[in-house]
C-alpha positions as CSV (number, residue, x, y, z in Angstrom):
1,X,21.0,-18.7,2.3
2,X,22.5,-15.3,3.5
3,X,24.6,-15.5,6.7
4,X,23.0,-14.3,10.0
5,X,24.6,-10.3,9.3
6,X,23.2,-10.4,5.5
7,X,19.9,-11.6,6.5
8,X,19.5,-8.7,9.3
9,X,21.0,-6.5,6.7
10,X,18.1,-7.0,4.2
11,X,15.4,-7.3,7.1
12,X,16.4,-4.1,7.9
13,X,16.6,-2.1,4.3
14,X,12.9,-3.8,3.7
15,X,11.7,-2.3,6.4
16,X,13.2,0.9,6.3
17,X,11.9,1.0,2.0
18,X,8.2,0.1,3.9
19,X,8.6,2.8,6.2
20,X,9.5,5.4,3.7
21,X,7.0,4.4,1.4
22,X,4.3,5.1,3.8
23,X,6.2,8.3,5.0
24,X,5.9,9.6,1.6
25,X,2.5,8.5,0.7
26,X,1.3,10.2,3.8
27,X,2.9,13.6,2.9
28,X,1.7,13.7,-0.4
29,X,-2.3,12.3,0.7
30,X,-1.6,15.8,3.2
31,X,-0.2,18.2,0.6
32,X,3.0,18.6,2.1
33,X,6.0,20.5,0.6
34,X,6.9,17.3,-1.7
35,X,3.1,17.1,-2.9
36,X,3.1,21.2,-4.6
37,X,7.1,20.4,-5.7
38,X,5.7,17.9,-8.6
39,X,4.4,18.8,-11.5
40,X,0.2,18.4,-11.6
41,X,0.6,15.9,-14.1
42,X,3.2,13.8,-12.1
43,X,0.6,13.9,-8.9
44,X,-0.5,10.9,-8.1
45,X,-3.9,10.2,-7.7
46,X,-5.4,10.3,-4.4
47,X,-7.4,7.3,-4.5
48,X,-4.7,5.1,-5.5
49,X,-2.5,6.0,-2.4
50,X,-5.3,4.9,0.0
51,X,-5.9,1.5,-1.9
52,X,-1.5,1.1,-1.5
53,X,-1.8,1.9,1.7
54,X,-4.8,-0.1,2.8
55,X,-3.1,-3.2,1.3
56,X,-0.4,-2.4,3.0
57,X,-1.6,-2.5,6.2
58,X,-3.5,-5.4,5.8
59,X,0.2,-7.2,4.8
60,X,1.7,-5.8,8.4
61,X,-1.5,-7.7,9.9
62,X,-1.0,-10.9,7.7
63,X,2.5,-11.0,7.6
64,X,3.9,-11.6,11.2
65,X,0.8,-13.6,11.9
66,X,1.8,-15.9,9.4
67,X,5.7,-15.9,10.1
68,X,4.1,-17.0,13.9
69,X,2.0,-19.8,13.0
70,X,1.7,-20.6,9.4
71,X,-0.5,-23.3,9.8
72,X,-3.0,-21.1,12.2
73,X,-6.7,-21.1,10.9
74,X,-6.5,-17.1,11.9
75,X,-3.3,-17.1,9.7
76,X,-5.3,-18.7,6.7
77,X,-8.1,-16.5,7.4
78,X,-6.2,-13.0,7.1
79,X,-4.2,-14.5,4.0
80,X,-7.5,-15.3,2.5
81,X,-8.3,-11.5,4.1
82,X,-5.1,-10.2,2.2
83,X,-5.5,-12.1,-0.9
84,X,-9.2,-10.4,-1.1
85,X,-7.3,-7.0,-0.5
86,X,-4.9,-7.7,-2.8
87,X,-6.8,-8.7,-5.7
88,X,-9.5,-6.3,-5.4
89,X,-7.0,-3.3,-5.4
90,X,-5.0,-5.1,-8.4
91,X,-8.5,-5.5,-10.3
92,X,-9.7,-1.4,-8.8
93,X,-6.4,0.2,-10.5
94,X,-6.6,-2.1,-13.8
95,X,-10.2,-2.1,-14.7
96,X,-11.7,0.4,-12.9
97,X,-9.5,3.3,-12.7
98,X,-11.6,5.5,-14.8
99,X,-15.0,4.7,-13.2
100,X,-13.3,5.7,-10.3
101,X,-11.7,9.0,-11.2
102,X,-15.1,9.6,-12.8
103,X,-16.8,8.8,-9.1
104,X,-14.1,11.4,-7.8
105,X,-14.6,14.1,-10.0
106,X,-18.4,14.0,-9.8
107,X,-18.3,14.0,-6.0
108,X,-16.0,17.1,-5.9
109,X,-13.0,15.5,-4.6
110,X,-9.3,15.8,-6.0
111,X,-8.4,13.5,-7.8
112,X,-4.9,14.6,-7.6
């Protein structure tokens, strides 16, 4: 096990990677600078940021929850919640990614 500095240490970077990662997912959903600065190719699609995001929001509602009281029903509800989330994401942006980029181009949204 880390020592008490090393374990604040990590706590820390994870959560600062967690906040930047939703920092630069919400420029790029807004077209900020960064978004028009990669190539059209390199975009990433639109719908795929929302599903990352979503699933990450539901972990910041899981997580603590279960940290708190892991043996909780609630806390076995939202990991059952999150699991859902999780795997229905997983599943969207294996399988379904082109049925869904074809839903996105026939409704007239970007897709990048």
């Amino acid at each position: 096990m880390l020592p008490h500095t090393g374990t604040i240490i990590v706590i820390g970077l994870v959560f600062g990677l967690g906040i930047a990662a939703v920092v630069l997912s919400i420029i790029i959903l807004r077209r900020g600078k960064l978004y028009y600065r990669l190539r059209p190719e390199a975009r990433p699609r639109r719908w795929v940021l929302i599903l990352l995001l979503f699933v990450f929001a539901a972990f910041l509602i899981w997580f603590p929850v279960w940290m708190t009281w892991p043996e909780a029903p609630v806390s076995r509800v939202l990991l059952g919640l999150f699991g859902v989330a999780f795997f229905s994401v997983g599943m969207t942006i294996k399988w379904l990614a082109p049925f869904v980029d074809s839903f996105v181009k026939r409704r007239g949204w970007p897709l990048r």
